[in-house]
VEXMAR-35354 format. One record per atom (N, C-alpha, C, O): x, y, z. Coordinates in steps of 0.02 Angstrom, whole numbers, plus 50000, padded with zeros to 5 digits. Each point is the difference from the previous one (the first is absolute). Layout:
<rs>
XYZ/...
</rs>
This chain:
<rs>
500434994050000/499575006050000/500445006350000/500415001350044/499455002449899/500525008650003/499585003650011/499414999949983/501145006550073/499625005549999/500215005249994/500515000950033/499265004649926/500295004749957/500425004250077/500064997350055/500135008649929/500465005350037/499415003950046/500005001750059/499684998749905/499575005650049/499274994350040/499605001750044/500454993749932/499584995950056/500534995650038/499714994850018/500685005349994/500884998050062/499925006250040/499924999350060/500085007149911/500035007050037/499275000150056/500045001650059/499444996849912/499455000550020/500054994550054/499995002250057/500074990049936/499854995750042/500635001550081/499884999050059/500625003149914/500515002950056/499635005250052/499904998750060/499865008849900/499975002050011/499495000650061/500085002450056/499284994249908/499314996750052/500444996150062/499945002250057/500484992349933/500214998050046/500245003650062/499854998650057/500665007649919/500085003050053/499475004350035/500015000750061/499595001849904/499545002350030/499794997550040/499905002850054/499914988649930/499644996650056/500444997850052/499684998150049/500975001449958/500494999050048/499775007750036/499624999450048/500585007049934/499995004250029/499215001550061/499935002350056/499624994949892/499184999650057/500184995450035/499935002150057/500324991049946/500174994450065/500385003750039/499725000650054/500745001949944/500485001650035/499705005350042/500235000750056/499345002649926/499595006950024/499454997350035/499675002950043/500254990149931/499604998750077/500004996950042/499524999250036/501354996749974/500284998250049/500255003550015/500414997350037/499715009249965/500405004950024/499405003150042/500085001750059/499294999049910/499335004050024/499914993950082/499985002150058/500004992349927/499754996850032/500434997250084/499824997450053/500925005749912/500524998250054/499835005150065/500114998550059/499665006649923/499955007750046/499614997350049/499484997349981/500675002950085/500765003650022/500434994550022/499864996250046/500775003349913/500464995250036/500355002850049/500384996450032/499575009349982/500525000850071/499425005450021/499505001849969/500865001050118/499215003950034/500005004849959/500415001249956/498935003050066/499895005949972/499725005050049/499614998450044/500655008349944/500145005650060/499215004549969/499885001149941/499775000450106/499575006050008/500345005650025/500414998650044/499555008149939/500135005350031/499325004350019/499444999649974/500725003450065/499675002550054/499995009850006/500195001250058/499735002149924/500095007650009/499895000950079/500405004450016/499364994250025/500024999650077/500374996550046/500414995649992/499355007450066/500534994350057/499544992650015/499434998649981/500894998850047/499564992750023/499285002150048/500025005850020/499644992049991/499284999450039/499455006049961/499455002150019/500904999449930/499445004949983/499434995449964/500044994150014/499465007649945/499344995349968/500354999949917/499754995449967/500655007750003/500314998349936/500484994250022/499974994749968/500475005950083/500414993150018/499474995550028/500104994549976/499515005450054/499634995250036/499794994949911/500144994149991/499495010749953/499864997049951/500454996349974/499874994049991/500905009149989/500404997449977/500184993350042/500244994949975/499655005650070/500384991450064/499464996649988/500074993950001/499265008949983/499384993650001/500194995249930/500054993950005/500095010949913/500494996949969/500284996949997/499794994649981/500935006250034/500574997050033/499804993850051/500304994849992/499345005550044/499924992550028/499474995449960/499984994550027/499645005949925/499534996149986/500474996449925/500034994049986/500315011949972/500234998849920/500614994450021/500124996549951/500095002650080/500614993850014/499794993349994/500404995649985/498895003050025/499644994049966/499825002549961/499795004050042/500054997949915/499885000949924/500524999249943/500004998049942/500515004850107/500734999649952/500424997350024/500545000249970/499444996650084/500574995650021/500905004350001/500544997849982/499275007950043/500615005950020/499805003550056/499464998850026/500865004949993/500085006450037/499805004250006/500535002850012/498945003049993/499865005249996/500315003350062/499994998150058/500365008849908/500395003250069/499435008949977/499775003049951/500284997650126/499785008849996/500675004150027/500344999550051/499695005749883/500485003750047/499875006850005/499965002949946/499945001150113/499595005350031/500845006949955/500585000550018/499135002549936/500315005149985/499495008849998/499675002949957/500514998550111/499715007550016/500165003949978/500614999649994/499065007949971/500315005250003/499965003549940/500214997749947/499455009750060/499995004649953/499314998649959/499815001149943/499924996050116/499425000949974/499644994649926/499665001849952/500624990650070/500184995649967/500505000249939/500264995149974/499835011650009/500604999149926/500634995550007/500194996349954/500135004450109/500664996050024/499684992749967/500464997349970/499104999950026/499924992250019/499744999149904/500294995849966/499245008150007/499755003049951/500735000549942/499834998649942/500475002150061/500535003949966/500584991849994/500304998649949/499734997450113/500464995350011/499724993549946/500344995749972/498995005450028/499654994649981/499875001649896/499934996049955/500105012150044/499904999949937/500784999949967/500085003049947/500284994750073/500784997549984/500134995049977/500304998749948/499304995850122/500124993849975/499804997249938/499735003249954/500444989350045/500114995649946/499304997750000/499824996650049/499725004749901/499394997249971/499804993149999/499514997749972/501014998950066/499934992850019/499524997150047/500244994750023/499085006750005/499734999850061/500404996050049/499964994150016/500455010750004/500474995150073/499875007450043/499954999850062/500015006949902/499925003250049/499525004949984/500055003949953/499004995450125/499765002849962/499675007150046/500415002850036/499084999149963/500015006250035/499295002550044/499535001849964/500384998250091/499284999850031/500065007249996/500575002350008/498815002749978/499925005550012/499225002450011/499474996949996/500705010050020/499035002150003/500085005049944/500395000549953/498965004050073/499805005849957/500285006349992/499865005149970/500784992150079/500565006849993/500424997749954/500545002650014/499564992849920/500364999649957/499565005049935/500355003349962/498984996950031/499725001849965/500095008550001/500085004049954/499884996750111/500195008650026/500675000949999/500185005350027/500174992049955/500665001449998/500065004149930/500285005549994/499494991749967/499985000849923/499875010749991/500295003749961/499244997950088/499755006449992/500325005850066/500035006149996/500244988850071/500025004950038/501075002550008/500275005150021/500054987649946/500705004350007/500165001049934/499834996949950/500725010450061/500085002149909/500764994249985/500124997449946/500235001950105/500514996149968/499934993350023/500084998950060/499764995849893/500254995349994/500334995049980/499754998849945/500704996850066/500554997349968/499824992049967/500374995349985/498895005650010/499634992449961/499255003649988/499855004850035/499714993049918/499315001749979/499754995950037/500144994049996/499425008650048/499524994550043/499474996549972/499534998250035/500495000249893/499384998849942/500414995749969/500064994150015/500355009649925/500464997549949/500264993150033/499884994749972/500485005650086/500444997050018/499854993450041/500464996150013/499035002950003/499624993850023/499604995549971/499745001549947/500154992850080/499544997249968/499224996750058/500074994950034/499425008349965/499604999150056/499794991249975/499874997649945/500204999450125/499934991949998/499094998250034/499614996149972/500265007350080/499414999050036/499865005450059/500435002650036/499074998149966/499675005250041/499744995750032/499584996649971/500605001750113/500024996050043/499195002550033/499504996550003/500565010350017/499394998450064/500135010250008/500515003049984/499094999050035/499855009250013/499534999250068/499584996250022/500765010149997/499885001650065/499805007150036/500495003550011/498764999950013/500295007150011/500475000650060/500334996050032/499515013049969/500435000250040/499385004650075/499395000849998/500845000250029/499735003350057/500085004350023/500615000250012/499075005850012/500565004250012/499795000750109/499525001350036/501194997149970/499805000950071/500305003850046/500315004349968/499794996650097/500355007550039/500314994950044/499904994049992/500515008650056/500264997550068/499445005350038/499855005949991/499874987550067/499674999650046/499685006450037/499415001750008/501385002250018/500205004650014/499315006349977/499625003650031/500514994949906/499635006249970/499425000550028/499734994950021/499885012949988/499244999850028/499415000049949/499525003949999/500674990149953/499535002949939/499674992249997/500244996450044/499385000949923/499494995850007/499774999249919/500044995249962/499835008250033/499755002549905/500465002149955/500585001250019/499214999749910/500255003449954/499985006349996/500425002849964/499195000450064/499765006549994/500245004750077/500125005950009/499894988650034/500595001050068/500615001349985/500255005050025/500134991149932/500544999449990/500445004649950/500615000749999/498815002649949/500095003649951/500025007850047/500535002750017/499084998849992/499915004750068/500735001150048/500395004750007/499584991350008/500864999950060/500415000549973/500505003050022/499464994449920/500735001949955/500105005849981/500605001249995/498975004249989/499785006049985/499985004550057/499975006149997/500054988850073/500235005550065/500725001050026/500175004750035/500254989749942/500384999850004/500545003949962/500114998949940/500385008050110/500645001549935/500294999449974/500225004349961/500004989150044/500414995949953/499624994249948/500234998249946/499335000350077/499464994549961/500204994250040/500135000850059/499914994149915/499754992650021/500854996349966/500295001549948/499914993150106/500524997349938/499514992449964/499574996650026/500675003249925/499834994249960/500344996949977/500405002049958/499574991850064/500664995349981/499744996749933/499405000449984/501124996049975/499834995549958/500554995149989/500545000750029/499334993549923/500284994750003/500825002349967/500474996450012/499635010649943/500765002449958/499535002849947/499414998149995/500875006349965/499815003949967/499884996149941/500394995749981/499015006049985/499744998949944/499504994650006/499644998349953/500344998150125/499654995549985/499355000850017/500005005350031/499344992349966/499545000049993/499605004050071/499615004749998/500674991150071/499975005950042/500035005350022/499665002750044/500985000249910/500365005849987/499515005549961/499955005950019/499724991549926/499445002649943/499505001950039/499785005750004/500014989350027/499364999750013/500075005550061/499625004850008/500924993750031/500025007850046/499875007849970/499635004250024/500824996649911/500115005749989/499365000149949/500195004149958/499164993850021/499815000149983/499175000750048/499445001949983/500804996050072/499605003250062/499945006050025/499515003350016/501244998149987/500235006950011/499705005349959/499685004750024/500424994449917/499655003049946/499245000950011/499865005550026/499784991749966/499324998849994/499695003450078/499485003349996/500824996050071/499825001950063/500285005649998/499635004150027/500964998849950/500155005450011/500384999850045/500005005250034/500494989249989/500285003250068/500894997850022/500394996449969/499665006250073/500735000450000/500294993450020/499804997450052/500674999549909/500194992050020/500694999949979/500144999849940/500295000250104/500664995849995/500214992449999/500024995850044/500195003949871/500234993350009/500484999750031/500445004250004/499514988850030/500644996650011/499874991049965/499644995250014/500845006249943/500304993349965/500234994850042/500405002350042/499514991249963/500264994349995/500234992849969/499674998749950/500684997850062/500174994449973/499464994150005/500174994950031/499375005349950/499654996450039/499185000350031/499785005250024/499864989049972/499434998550066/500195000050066/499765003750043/500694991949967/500404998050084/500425007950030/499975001450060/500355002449898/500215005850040/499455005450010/499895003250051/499844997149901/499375005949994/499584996350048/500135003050051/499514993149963/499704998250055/500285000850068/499685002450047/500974995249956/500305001350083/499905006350015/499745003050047/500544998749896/499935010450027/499205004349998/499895005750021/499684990449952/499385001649988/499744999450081/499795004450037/500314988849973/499724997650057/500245001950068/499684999950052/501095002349936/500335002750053/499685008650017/499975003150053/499864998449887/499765007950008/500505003749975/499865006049997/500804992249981/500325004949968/499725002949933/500155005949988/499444990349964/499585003049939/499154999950024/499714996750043/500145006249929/499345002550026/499414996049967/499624996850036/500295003649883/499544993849962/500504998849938/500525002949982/499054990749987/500224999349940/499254995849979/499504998150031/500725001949904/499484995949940/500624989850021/500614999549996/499104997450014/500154993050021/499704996849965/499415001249988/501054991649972/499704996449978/499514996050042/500164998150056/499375000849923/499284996750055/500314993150034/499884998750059/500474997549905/500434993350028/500535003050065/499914998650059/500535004949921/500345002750048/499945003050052/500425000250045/498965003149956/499605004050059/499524996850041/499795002650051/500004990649923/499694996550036/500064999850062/499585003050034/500944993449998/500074998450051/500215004650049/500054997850058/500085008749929/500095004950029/499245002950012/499915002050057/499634998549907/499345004450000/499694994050051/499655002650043/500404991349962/499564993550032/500315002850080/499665001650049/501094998349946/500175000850089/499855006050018/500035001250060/499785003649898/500015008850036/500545001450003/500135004050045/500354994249921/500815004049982/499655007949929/500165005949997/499544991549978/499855004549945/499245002550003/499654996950040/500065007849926/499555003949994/499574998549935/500255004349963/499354993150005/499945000349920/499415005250007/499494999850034/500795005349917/499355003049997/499755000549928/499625004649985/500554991249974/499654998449910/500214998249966/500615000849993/499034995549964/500314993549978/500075003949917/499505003049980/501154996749974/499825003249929/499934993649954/500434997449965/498655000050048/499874996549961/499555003049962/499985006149993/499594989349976/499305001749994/499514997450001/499495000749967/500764993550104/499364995450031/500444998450067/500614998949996/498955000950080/500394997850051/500214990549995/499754994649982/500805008150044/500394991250039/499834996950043/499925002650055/499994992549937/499644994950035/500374998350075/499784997350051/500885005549930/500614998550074/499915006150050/500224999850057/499475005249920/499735007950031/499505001749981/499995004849963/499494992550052/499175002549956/499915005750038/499745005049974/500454995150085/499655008350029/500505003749967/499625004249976/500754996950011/500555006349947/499675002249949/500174996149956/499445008050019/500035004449945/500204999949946/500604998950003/499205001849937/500665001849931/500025008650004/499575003550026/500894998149948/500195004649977/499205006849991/499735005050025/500254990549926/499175001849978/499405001850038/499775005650012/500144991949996/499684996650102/500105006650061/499615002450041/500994998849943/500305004150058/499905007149968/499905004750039/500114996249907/499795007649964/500575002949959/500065006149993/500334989949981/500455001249927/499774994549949/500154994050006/499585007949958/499534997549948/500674996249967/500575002350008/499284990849948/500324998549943/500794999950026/500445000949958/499684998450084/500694998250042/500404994550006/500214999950058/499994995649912/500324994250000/500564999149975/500195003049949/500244991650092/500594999849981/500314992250035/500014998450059/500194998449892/500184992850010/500844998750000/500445004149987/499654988650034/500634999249969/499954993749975/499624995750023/500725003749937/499854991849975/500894995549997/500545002650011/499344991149972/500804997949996/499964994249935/499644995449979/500895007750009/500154994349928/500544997449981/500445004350005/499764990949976/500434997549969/500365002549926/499794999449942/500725003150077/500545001049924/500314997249984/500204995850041/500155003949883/500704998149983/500345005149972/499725005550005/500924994249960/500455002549974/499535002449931/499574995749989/500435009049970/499815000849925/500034996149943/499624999249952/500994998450065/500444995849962/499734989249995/500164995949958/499385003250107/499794995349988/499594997049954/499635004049970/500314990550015/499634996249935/499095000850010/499835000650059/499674999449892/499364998950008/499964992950044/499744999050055/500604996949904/500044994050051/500064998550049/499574995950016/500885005650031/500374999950056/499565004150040/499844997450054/499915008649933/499485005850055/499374993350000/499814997650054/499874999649863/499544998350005/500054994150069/499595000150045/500994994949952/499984994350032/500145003250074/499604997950042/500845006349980/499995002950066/499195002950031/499724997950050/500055007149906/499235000050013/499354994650027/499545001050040/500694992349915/499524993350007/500174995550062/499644996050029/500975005749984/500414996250050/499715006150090/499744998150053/500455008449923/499615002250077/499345001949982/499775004650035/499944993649928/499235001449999/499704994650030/499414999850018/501044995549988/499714990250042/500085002050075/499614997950043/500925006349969/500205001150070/499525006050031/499905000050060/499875004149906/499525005150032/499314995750003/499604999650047/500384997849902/499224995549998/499984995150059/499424997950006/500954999950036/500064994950035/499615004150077/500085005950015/499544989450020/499465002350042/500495004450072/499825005150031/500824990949978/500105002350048/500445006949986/500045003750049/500204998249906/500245007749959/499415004549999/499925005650023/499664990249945/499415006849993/499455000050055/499545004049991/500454992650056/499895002550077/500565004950009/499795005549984/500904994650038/500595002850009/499605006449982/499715003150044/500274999149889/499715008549981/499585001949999/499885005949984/499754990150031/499455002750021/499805001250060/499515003350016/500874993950018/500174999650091/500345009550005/499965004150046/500334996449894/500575005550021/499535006749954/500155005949990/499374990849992/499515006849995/500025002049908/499865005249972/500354989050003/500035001349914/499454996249966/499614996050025/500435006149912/499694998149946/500424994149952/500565000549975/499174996350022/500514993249955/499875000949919/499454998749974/501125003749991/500135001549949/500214994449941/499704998649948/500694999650069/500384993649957/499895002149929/499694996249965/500585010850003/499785001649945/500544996049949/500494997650030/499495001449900/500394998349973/500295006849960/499665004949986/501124994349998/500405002549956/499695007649966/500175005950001/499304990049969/499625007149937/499635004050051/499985006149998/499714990250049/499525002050037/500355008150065/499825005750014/500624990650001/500335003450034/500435004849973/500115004450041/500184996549902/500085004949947/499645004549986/500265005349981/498814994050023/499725005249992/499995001750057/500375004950002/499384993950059/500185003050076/500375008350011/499805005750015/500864991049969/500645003649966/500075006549983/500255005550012/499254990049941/500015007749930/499315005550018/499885004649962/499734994250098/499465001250011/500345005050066/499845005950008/500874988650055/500035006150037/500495004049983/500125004250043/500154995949920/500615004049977/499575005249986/500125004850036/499314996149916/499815005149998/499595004950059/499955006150005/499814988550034/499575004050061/500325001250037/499865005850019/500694991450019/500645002550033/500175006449969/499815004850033/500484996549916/500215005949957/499505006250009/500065006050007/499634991449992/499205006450013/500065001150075/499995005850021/500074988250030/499985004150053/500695002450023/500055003850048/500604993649911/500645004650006/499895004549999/500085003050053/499705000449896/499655007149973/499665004350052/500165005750018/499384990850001/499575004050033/500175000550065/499745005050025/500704991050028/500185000350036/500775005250000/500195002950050/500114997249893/500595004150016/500434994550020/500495003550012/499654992449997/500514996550033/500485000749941/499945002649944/500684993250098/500505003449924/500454995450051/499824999950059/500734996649922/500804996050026/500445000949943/499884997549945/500795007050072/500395001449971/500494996349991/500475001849965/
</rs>
């Protein structure tokens, strides 16, 4: 049997092709042969690490590796943000964040990675509001108490938040705005430091993620005086929304999701996605967030892409309107 020149070229050529798809899906299918690292924009015990460790302990039967968290603080997640849009598009290293990656995009002018371009969103785990509550201390009870005192006060009120740009941070200066009243931030690293000092009385209120404030509002360490939803929580039904309390249309969440590098494959996000979408679905995880006062998301890839593209812009609007600005 002969075969001319250009059907030898052709039958080669198919061949490698089809070597190159086997190989692509023993290579797809090997992931992960060695552990694989989550990063973290916070310190340990906050509710973005708490998500990331619920992760990390369940995906090690699924993949038969390692999942490590490693807590990188600071600047308002960019430090951790910036480390991760470096790496190697390999899912070995990937990235837990909230809704302060989305605000990053609008509220600092320099940054040294595109908080859009440069990622690849894997799953939108679970969203959470936030609360906004006082230390104890304070003689206010209400929203309209509290708005009031701040306005008697010559200096105003301090207001802590989790580090600049993040969602607590917004949602403060976007209070400020709207009430009219005098509020000093003070920035932190963190749920676990902004709470000590909240609770100690050295900061006065902040906007709190609803998971994180829990257990502080249950013992009478904290104050909640409104919730920025736009339906009450079932973990605080006597609390108020926002709305409720007499600032109309007031809400402000945080949510947490899973990233990769930009640079990773459709493939590889898709199979990392299918792989913790088994682990959020599992009864005793999604008790876990819902215990901690969230909404169970388990969005996929596209899904969570529009999210994205939805707060980048409403973040940006309330950059705007709030004035905030990180240089």
């Amino acid at each position: 049997m002969k075969f001319g020149l250009v059907s030898v070229q052709t039958f080669f050529a198919k061949a490698i092709m089809s070597a190159a798809v086997l190989l692509s899906g023993v290579a797809q299918a090997a992931y992960p042969d060695k552990p694989v690292t989550i990063i973290v924009p916070y310190p340990a015990g906050g509710a973005t690490d708490v998500v990331a460790r619920l992760l990390a302990e369940k995906l090690p039967a699924v993949w038969g590796q390692s999942v490590m968290v490693v807590n990188r603080p600071g600047a308002g997640t960019t430090v951790a943000a910036e480390s991760l849009a470096r790496s190697a598009g390999d899912g070995y290293t990937l990235y837990m964040t909230t809704a302060a990656h989305t605000i990053s995009a609008s509220l600092y002018s320099k940054l040294n990675y595109d908080p859009i371009k440069d990622f690849a969103p894997i799953t939108l785990v679970s969203t959470i509001p936030l609360v906004l509550v006082t230390n104890p201390s304070l003689p206010v009870n209400t929203l309209s108490e509290l708005i009031a005192y701040a306005k008697s006060q010559k200096n105003g009120l301090s207001m802590a938040s989790t580090g600049n740009g993040t969602p607590q941070h917004l949602a403060g200066e976007l209070f400020k705005a709207k009430a009219a009243i005098p509020l000093v931030h003070i920035p932190y690293k963190g749920d676990s430091p902004m709470l000590t000092d909240l609770v100690g009385g050295q900061v006065q209120m902040a906007f709190v993620t609803l998971s994180a404030a829990l257990p502080f509002i249950k013992s009478g360490k904290l104050r909640a005086i409104a919730l920025a939803s736009d339906k009450r929580a079932e973990a605080i039904e006597n609390v108020p929304t926002m709305t409720e309390a007499g600032m109309p249309g007031f809400t402000a969440a945080t949510w947490f999701g899973l990233f990769g590098p930009a640079s990773m494959s459709s493939d590889l996000i898709e199979k990392i996605y299918k792989d913790v979408s088994k682990v959020v679905a599992e009864p005793s995880t999604t008790r876990r967030l819902l215990d901690m006062g969230g909404v169970i998301n388990n969005s996929s890839p596209q899904d969570f892409q529009k999210v994205i593209d939805a707060e980048v812009k409403n973040w940006g609007e309330a950059v705007r309107l709030s004035g905030a600005r990180v240089d």
